[in-house]
N, C-alpha and C positions, 0 to 999 in steps of 0.2 A: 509801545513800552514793553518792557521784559522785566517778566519778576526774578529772584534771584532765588528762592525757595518754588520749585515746581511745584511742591507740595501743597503751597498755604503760600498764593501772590497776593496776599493780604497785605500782608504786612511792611516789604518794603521795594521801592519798584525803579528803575534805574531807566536810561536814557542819554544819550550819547549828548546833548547841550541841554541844557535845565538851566533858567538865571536863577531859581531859589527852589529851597527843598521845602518844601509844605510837609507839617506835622500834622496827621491827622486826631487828636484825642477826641474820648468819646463825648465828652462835653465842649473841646472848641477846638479850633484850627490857628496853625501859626504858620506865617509865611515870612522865611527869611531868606533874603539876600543871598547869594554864593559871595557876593561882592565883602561881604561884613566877616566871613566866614576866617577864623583866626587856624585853629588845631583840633585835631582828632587824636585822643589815644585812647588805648583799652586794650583789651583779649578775646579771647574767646567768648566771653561770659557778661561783660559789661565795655562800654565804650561812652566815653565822654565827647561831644562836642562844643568846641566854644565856637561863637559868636563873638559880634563887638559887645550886644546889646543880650543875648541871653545865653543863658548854658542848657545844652540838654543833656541826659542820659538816659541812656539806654540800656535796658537788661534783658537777658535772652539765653540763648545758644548758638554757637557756631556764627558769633559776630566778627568773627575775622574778614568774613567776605565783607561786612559792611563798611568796616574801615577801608578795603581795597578802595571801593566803589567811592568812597569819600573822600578818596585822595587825588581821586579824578576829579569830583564833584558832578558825577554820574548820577547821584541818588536822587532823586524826581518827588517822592514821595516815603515818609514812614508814619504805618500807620498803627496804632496803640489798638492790640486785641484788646476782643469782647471776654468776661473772664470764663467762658465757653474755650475759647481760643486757646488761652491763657496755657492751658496743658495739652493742647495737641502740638507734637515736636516731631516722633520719629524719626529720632536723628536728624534732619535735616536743622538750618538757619531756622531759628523761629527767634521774636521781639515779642520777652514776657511783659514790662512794662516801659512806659517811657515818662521822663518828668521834664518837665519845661520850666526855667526860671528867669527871671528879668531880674538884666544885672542890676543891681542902685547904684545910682551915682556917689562918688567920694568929693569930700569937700576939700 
């Protein structure tokens, strides 16, 4: 694997075939599907993934590569700093938080 921040390959780590991107948070892990995997949009700053079944987002810096890397579905793993982490960037990609939500079903 290859991280995409030299810096701090903490946080999110890529690989050329992955079948699902594993969320690491500091309290639990989620592992979803590439297969379920619907859109990614966002910026620089924030980026949204949907799912069939949850949405994530992601906040940071210099998220633009991460979108690249999700449209391959390259991303292997992203993982939620410690809030240590949380302010080390210089300049480089860093992921200040991420939130995970399970979509409900509609009747």
């Amino acid at each position: 694997m290859s991280a995409v921040s030299a810096d701090n390959p903490k946080f999110w780590k890529t690989k050329h075939e992955c079948p699902a991107l594993e969320i690491i948070l500091l309290k639990r892990t989620y592992v979803l599907p590439w297969v379920q995997f619907l859109y990614a949009e966002g910026d620089a700053d924030e980026v949204h993934i949907a799912f069939a079944t949850h949405d994530v987002l992601v906040k940071g810096a210099g998220l633009d590569a991460l979108l690249a890397d999700l449209a391959l579905h390259r991303i292997a793993q992203l993982h939620e700093p410690t809030r240590s982490d949380q302010f080390e960037n210089g300049g480089a990609s860093c992921i200040r938080e991420i939130s995970v939500s399970k979509i409900e079903e509609r009747d």
